[in-house]
Structure formats: structure tokens, C-alpha cells
TORTORNU-247689 format. One record per residue (C-alpha): x, y, z. Coordinates in steps of 0.25 Angstrom, whole numbers. Layout:
N
<east=X&north=Y&up=Z>
...
This chain:
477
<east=-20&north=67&up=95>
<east=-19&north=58&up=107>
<east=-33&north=59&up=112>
<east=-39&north=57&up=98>
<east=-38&north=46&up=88>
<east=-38&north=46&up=72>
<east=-51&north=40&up=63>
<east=-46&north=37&up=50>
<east=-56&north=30&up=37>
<east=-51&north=30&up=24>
<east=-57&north=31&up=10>
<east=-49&north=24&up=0>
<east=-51&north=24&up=-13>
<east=-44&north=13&up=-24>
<east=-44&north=14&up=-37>
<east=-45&north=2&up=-44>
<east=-37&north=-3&up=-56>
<east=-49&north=-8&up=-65>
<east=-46&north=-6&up=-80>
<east=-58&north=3&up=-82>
<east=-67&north=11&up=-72>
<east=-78&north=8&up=-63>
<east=-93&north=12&up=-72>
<east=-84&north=12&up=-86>
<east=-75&north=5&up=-96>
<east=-67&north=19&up=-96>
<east=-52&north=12&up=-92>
<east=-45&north=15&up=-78>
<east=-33&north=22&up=-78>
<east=-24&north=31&up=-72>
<east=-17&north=42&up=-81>
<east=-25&north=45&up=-93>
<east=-28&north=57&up=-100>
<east=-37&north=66&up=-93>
<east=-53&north=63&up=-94>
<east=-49&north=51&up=-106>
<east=-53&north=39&up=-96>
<east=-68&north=41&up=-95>
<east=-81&north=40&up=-101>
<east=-96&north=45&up=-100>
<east=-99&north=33&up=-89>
<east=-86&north=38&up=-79>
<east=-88&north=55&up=-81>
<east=-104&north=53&up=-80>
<east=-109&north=56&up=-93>
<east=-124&north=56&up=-92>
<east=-129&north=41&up=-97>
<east=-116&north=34&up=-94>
<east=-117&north=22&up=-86>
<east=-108&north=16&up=-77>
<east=-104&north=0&up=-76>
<east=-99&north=-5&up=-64>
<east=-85&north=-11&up=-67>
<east=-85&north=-24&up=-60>
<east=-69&north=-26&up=-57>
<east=-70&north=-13&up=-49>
<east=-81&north=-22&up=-40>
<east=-72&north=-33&up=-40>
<east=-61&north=-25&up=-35>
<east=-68&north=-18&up=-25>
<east=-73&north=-32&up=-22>
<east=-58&north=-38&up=-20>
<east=-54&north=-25&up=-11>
<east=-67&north=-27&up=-2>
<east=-61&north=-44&up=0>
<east=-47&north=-37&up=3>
<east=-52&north=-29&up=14>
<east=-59&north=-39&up=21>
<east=-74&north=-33&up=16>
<east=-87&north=-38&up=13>
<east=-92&north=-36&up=0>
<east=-106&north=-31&up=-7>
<east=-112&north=-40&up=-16>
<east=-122&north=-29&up=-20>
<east=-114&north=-18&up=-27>
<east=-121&north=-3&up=-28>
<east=-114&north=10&up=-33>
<east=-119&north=24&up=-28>
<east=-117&north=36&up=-33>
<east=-109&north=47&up=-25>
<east=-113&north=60&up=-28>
<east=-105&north=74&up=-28>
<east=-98&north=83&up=-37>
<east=-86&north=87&up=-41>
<east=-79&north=89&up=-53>
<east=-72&north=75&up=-55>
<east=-86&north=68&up=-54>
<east=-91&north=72&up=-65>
<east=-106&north=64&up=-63>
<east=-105&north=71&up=-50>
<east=-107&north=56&up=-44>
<east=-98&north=46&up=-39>
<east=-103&north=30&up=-41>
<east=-99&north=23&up=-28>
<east=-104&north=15&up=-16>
<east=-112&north=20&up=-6>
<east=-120&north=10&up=4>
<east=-115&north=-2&up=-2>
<east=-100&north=-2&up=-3>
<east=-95&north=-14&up=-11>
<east=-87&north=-18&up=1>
<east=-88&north=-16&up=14>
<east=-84&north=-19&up=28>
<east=-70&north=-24&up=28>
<east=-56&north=-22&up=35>
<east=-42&north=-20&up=30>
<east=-31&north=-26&up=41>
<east=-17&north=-16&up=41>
<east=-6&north=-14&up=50>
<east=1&north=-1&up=56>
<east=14&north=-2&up=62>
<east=14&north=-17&up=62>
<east=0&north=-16&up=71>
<east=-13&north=-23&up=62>
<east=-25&north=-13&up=61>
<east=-38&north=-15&up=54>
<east=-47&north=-6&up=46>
<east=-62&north=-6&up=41>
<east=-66&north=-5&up=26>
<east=-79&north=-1&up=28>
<east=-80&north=0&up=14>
<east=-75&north=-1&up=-1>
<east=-84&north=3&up=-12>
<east=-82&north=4&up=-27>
<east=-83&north=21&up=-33>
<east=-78&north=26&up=-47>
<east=-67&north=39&up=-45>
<east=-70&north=53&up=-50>
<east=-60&north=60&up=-61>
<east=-49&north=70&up=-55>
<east=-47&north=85&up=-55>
<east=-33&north=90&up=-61>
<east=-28&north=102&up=-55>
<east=-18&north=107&up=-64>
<east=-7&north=117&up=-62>
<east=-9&north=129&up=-71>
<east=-24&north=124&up=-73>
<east=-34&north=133&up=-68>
<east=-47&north=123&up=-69>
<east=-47&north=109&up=-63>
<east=-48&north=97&up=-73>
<east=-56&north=85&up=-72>
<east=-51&north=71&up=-77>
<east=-61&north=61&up=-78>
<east=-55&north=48&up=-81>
<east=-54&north=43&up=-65>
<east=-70&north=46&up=-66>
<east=-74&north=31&up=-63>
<east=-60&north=26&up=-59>
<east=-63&north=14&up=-51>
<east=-63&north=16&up=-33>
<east=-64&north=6&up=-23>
<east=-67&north=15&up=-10>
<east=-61&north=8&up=2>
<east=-67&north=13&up=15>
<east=-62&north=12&up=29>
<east=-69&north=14&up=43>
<east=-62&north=24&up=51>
<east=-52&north=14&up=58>
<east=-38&north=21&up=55>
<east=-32&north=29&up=67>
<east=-19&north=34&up=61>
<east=-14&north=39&up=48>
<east=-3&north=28&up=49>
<east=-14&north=17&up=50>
<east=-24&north=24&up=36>
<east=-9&north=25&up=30>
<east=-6&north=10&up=31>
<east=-20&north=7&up=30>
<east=-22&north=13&up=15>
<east=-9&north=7&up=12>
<east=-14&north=-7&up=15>
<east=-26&north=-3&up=6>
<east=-18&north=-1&up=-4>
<east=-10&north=-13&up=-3>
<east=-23&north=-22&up=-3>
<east=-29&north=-14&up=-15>
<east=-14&north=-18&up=-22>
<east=-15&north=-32&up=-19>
<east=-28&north=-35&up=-24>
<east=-26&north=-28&up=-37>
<east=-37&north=-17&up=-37>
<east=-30&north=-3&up=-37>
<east=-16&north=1&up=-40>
<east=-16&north=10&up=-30>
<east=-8&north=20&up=-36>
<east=-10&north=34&up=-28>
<east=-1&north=41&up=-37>
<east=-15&north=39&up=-46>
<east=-26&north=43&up=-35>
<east=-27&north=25&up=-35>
<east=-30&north=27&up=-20>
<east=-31&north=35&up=-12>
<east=-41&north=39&up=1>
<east=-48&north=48&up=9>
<east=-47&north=47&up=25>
<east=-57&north=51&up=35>
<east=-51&north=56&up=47>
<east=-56&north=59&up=61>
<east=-51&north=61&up=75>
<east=-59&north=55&up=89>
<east=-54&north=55&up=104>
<east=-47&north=42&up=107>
<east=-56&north=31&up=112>
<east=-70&north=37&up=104>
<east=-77&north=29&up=96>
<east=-85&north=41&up=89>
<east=-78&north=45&up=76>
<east=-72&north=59&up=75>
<east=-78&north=67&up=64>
<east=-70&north=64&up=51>
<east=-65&north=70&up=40>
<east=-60&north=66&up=26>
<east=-48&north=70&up=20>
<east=-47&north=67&up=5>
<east=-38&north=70&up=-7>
<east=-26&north=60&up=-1>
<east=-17&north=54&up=-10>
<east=-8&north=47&up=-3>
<east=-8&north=36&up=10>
<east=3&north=44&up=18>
<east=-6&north=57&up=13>
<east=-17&north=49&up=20>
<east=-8&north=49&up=32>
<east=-6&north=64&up=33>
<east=-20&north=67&up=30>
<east=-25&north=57&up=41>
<east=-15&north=64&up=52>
<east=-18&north=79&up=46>
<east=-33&north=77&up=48>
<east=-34&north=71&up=62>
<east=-23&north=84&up=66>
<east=-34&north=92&up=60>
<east=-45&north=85&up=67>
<east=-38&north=85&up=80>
<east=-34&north=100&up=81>
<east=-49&north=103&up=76>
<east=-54&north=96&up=89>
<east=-44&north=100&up=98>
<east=-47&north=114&up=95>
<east=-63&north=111&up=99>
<east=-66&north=110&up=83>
<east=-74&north=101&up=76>
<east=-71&north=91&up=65>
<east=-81&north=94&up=51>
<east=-82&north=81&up=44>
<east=-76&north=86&up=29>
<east=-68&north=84&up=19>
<east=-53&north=88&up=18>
<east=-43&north=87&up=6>
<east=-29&north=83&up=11>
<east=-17&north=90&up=4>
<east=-6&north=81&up=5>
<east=3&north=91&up=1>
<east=-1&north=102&up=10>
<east=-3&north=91&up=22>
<east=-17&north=96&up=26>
<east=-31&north=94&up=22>
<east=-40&north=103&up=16>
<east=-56&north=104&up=18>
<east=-62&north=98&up=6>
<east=-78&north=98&up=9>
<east=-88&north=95&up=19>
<east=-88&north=79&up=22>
<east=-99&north=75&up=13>
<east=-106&north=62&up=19>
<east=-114&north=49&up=12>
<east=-127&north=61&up=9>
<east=-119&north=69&up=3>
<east=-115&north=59&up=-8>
<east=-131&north=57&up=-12>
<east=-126&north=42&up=-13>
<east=-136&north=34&up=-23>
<east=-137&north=22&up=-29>
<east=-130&north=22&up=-43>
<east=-141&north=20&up=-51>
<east=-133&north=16&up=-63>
<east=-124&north=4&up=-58>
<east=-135&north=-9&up=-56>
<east=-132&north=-15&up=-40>
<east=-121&north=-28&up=-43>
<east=-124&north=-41&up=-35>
<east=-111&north=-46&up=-32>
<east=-108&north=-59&up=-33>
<east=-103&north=-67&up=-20>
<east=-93&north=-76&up=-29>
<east=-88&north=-64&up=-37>
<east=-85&north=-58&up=-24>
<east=-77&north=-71&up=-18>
<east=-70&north=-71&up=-29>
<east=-64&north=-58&up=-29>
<east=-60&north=-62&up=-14>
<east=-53&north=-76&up=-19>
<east=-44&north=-65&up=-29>
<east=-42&north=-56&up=-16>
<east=-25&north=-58&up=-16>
<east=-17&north=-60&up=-3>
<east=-18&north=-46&up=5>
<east=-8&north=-38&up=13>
<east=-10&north=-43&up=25>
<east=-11&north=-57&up=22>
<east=1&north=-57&up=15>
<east=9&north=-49&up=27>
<east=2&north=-60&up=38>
<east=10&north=-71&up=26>
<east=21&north=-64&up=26>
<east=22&north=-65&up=40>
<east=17&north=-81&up=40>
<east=25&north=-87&up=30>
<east=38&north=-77&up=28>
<east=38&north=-73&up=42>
<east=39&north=-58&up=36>
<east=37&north=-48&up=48>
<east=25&north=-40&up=47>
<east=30&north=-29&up=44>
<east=39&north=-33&up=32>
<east=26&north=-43&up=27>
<east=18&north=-30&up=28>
<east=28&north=-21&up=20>
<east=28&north=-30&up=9>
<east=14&north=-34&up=8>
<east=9&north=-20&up=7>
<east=17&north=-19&up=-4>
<east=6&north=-27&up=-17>
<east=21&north=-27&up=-25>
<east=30&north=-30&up=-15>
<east=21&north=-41&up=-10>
<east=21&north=-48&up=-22>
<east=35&north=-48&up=-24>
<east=38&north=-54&up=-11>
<east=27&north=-64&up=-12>
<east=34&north=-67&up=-25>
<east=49&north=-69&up=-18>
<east=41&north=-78&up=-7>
<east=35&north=-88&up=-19>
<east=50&north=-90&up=-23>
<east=55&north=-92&up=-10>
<east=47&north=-91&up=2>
<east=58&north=-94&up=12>
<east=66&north=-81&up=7>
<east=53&north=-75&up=9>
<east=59&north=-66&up=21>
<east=71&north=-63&up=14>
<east=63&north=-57&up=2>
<east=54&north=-48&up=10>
<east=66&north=-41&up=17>
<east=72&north=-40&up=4>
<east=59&north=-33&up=-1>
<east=57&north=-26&up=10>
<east=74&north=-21&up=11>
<east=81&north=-20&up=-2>
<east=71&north=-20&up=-12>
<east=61&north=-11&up=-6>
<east=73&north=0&up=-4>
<east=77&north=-2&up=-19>
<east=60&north=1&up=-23>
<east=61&north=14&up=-12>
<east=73&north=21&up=-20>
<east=65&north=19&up=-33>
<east=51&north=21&up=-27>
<east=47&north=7&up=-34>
<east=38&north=-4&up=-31>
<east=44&north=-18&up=-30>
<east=36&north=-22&up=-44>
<east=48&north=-13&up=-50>
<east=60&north=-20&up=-42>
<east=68&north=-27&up=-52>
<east=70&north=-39&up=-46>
<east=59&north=-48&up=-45>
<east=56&north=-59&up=-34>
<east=62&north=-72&up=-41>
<east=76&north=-64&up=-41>
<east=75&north=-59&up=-27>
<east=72&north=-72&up=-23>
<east=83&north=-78&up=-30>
<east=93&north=-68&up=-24>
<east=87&north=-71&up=-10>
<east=89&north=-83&up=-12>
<east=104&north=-81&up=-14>
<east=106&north=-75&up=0>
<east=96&north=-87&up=6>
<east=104&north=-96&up=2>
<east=119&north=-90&up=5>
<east=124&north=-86&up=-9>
<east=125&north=-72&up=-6>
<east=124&north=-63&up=3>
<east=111&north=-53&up=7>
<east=122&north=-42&up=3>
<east=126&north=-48&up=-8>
<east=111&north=-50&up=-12>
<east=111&north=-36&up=-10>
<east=122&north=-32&up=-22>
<east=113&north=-43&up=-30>
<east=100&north=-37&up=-28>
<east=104&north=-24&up=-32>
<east=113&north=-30&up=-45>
<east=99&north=-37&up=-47>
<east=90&north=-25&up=-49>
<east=97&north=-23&up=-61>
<east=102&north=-34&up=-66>
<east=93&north=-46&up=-69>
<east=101&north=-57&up=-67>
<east=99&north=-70&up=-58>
<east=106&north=-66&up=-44>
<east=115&north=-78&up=-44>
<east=122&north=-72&up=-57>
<east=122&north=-58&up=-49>
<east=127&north=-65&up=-38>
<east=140&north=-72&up=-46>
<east=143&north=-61&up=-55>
<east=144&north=-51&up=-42>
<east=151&north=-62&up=-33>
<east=142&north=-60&up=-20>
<east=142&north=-75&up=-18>
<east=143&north=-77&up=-2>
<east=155&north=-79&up=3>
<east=154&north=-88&up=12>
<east=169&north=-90&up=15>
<east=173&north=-92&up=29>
<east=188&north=-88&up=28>
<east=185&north=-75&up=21>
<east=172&north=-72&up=29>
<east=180&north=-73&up=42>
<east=192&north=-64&up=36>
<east=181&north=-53&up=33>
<east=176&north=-54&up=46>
<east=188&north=-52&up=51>
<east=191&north=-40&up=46>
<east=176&north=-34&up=50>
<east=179&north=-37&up=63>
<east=193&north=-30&up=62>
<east=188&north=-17&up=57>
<east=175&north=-17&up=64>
<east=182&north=-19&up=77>
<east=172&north=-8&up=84>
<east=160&north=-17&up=80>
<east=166&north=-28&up=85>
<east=168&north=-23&up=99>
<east=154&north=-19&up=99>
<east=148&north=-34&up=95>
<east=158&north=-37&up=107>
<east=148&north=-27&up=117>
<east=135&north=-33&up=113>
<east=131&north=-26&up=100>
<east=128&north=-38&up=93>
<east=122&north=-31&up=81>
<east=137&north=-27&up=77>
<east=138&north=-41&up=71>
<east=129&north=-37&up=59>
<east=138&north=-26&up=56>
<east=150&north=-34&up=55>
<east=144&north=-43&up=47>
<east=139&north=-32&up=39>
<east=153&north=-27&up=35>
<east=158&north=-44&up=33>
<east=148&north=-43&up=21>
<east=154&north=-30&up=17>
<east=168&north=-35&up=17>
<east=162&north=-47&up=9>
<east=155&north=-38&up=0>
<east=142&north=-44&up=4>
<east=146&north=-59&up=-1>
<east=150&north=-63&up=14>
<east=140&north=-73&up=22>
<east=135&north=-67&up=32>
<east=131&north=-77&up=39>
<east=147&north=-83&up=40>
<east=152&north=-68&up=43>
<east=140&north=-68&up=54>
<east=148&north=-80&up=60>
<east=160&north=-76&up=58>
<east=159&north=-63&up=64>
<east=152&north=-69&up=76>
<east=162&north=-79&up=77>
<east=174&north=-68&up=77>
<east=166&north=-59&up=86>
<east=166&north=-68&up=97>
């Protein structure tokens, strides 16, 4: 693909967590019984009428200050229409020609290098039900009760140019959509998920390729193998002196290709129209700075803070902050003790991270909450014990809920900072190790951490290291 570049725009839709639906008071949740979480006003009973919920403008509202974009203060639904046997008004109420946001930019990085991608859009929608195919069943069901589920509609100008880059884009999505409370962002529940628009241009051309849309995608990293299926498929169309249709195509995860859908349908198709039964809203200035001043601290300004104030590399101030949990527990740690704030991170990011990857948990669920890190941290700050021995602590910790100090005692990992017997240990390292010694002797630096390594192990992790550092460097000499 060297002499042709990828065009990538994403179509990301948010569910978002109000307690009822956008137009009713029927409640919004996930895993009730079939068709028992909806009413005449969200299946389209003739004569029902729809109510605009206003914390589903609200939290459009709060997304749109997140992304840096400008805001409607005149608020219009339209109505969508097309068939299909989830909709069952055959009409989808939307936003056409007067999104409730608009115009804005999301800042994310790839690979350490900062990239920037447009919103040209996010617009507030009510969901359609869901078709169950069922094994054994001849006939497709329908279940109504996500009819009217609240969306927010986040739309991106075609300024991706890599899978890589829409993969790290949508997780940063995610991320803000997690910090500022509005959506759970549960895939595993259809929370998010998005459609991609794909197309391939000669390097250097400023004309877009023709481009298609690839649905039914699941996942972020099914996002990723879609993006890079699609432009093989465009490619080897082209270089076989074809043309690219502009359609629809349903990605099958499982297989790893794509399957056409329908012919692209464009704006006319939709027969967009005024919703004649939700009143235009004036949107009042105040309201909306408002919702801006309760906007939190976002990803990147918390990674540009890290960085400031802890002195965090970027790359560990990003893998924490795009974590909403793990964020909070560090930000918790750093209020204890914001000098140990580096120590907490590599902790978070080390230890306690390969504990929640065994167990596939989030660090909401990590037994040991920040004030008893801290306090263990601060055993090792301040020489009690070693970062081994904190090691044997840590793990007594997750099952035992006493203060690490008592741990500490009742195991004996109290440092040992005793000259006479740290010297007879080093000794003896450097008796049996004799090879690494000659090595350290040749240049090999590094070798010293090794025998310091097996010091601790002879002292059963209570050594200092830093008197078996000098002592060894001493000897060494």
C-alpha cells in the first residue's frame, strides 16, 4: 500500500446511563426480560407522544465541552426514516441539520507521537430494539425494550490514517465518555460501539477516495481488523483497474471479512424532516456554562500533570490516566503522599496490574485500597523494609487486612541493616558467583545488580540494598 494512503471517519455511538429513556419514563436497563421495558410512546403506538428527557441534553451537553466543541443553543430533533423490523414506527428521531454539538477536536497520541482528530459532530438519537437469532429457532424475534435507549452519536471527520490510530482513538473516547460519567461503556452490552468509514487515495491527493462503511463491529481491536481488511479489499480492487461502489458492508468478526450489506444510502434517502412532535428548546447560555464548570479533569490534562508535578514519563502518565479507575486510585495515593507519588505509579502500573491481568479485574476490585499501599510505601520510603520484603507484605495484604507494620513484625522483614552480617553475605555471593565477578572486572557493569540481587536472596529480602550496594562495590574494587 505504499503509494496509497488510508482515510478513516468513525461513527460512534454512546449509550448513555440516564435512569429512563430519551421520549419516556419507561427505565433504562440492561438485561431485562424480553419486550417488558417499553411502552406505546417508545414501540410507536399511534397517539403516543414523545418527551425530550433533558439529562440526555445535558449529557450530550457535557461530551460536546469534553471535545472541545461548540454548542446549539437551539435544539431540533428530526425524524429518520427507514424500515426495518426493529424500528417498529419505521422512523428513527435524530438530529439532522442542527447537531447538538458541533465542531470540535479530540487531542490523543500513538506511539508516544500526539495526533489530533475533528468532531465534526455529536448529536443526541433514541436506539432501535434488537433481533435474536436463536439456535434451533426458525423465525427471528424482536425485543423492543432498547427501543428509545438513549445515544449520543459522536462523529469524526476523515482524519485517521491507520487502524492503529482509530484503535487508540476510540479508546481515548472511551476514556473521556468514563471520566465525565455519561456512559458505562460496557461492549459486552452493545454500550459502544461504532461504525467506520473507509477509503483508500494516492499518497499526496487531497480528493477523497470513495468510501465505504463497514458496520456490525463489536469491539475496538474488531475495529482494527475491519479498517485493515477494508482498505486490502479497496486496494486490490484498484489495482486490478476496478472501481470502489460506495455501500454498505457487515464485518464478520469471526470469519475476518466483511459482507456486502446494502447500497450506501445518502442524507435523501433518510427523507429527514422536522419532528413535528418535539417543540424547538432555547438553550440557555448559563445552563450550558454550567455543565462546562462540572466538566472533571480529562485524560490528557491529567497525563500533561502527571508529567508536571510527579515527573511520571508519558508513557506511564498515559497508561494510567486512560484507565477512569486506575486514575482515581493513583490520584488517591498522591493526596496521601504526593512525594511517593512515582513510587505509587510503578507499583500500579508493575505489581498490582499483573495481579488484576491474572484475574481479568479492574483495580476498583484490588483488595487493597490506596491509604494501605501508601502506608506500605512508605515503609520502603523510609528504610524499614525492603522493596522485596514489601513484595512478601503486599501479597500477605491481599488477604489479610491488617496494618502493614503489624505484617511487617509478625513476619520479621524488618531491614537488616547490619554492617558485619551484610558484609559476611556479600562475601559469600562473591565466592560462589566468582564468574560474575570476573565479568564486572571486564566492563560489564550491569552485573552488579545481579549480585546485589542474590545479597537480598541470601537475606531473604530484609537486607538494605543500598549498604549491599556499597558493600559490594567496595569489595569489587
Amino acid at each position: 500500500m505504499k503509494d496509497y494512503e488510508i482515510v478513516i471517519g468513525l461513527e460512534i455511538h454512546a449509550e448513555l446511563n440516564t435512569k429512563t429513556k430519551i421520549f419516556c419514563s419507561c427505565r433504562n436497563s440492561f438485561g431485562e426480560k424480553e419486550n417488558e421495558q417499553c411502552c406505546p410512546v417508545c414501540t410507536g403506538m399511534p397517539g403516543a407522544l414523545p418527551v425530550l428527557n433533558q439529562k440526555v441534553v445535558e449529557y450530550a451537553i457535557r461530551m460536546g465541552h469534553a471535545t472541545n466543541c461548540k454548542i446549539n443553543s437551539l435544539l431540533k430533533q428530526d425524524r429518520k426514516n427507514y424500515c426495518y423490523p426493529d424500528l417498529p414506527k419505521a422512523y428513527q428521531i435524530s438530529q439532522y441539520d442542527l447537531p447538538v454539538c458541533y465542531d470540535g477536536e479530540v487531542e490523543f497520541a500513538v506511539n508516544g507521537e500526539p495526533r489530533k482528530v475533528r468532531i465534526n459532530r455529536i448529536q443526541i438519537e433514541e436506539d432501535a430494539g434488537k433481533l435474536l437469532h436463536q439456535e434451533g429457532v426458525a423465525n427471528t424475534l424482536v425485543d423492543l425494550n432498547r427501543c428509545g435507549v438513549p445515544l449520543i452519536e459522536i462523529v469524526t471527520e476523515p482524519d485517521l490514517r491507520s487502524s492503529r490510530e482509530a484503535h487508540e482513538f476510540l479508546e481515548t473516547i472511551r476514556t473521556i465518555l468514563m471520566y465525565i460519567g455519561i456512559s458505562d461503556c460496557k461492549m459486552q452490552e452493545g454500550s459502544i460501539r461504532c461504525d467506520v468509514n473507509v477509503s483508500v487515495r494516492p499518497k499526496g491527493s487531497e480528493v477523497l477516495g470513495t468510501r465505504c462503511e463497514m458496520k456490525n463491529i463489536n469491539t475496538f481491536s474488531g475495529a482494527q481488523r475491519a479498517i485493515d481488511f477494508e482498505a486490502a479489499r479497496q486496494l486490490s480492487i484498484l489495482e486490478n483497474g476496478g472501481v470502489i461502489v460506495q455501500e454498505t458492508r457487515r464485518w464478520d468478526d469471526d470469519a475476518g471479512r466483511s459482507s456486502l450489506l446494502r447500497s450506501k444510502e445518502d442524507a435523501q434517502d433518510y427523507r429527514f424532516f422536522y419532528e413535528p412532535d418535539i417543540p424547538l428548546v432555547a438553550l440557555e447560555e448559563a445552563w450550558i456554562d454550567q455543565i462546562k464548570a462540572d466538566v472533571p479533569e480529562l485524560p490528557q490534562e491529567k497525563i500533561k500533570r502527571y508529567v508536571r508535578d510527579f515527573c511520571l514519563s508519558k508513557t506511564d502518565a498515559g497508561n494510567i490516566s486512560r484507565n477512569y479507575e486506575r486514575a482515581l486510585f493513583f490520584d488517591a495515593c498522591t493526596l496521601i503522599d504526593d512525594k511517593l507519588a512515582k513510587n505509587a505509579a510503578n507499583w500500579i502500573l508493575g505489581d498490582i496490574s499483573k495481579y488484576l491481568n491474572e484475574r481479568n479485574e479492574e483495580i476498583d476490585a484490588f483488595p487493597v485500597r490506596p491509604s494501605r499501599l501508601m502506608s506500605l510505601l512508605q515503609l520502603v520510603n523510609k528504610e524499614i523494609i525492603s522493596g522485596s520484603a514489601a513484595k512478601k507484605v503486599l501479597s500477605i495484604m491481599l488477604e489479610d487486612a491488617a496494618d502493614p507494620m503489624a505484617i511487617v513484625e509478625r513476619e520479621g522483614l524488618l531491614q537488616n541493616s547490619n554492617e558485619e552480617e551484610m558484609l559476611r553475605i556479600v562475601e559469600d555471593v562473591l565466592v560462589v558467583n566468582s564468574r560474575a565477578v570476573e565479568d564486572y572486572k571486564q566492563g560489564r557493569a550491569n552485573v552488579l545488580g545481579f549480585l546485589v540481587g542474590q545479597c537480598m536472596k541470601q537475606s531473604k529480602g530484609k537486607g538494605d540494598p543500598k549498604l549491599i550496594n556499597r558493600l559490594l562495590t567496595e569489595r569489587l574494587k
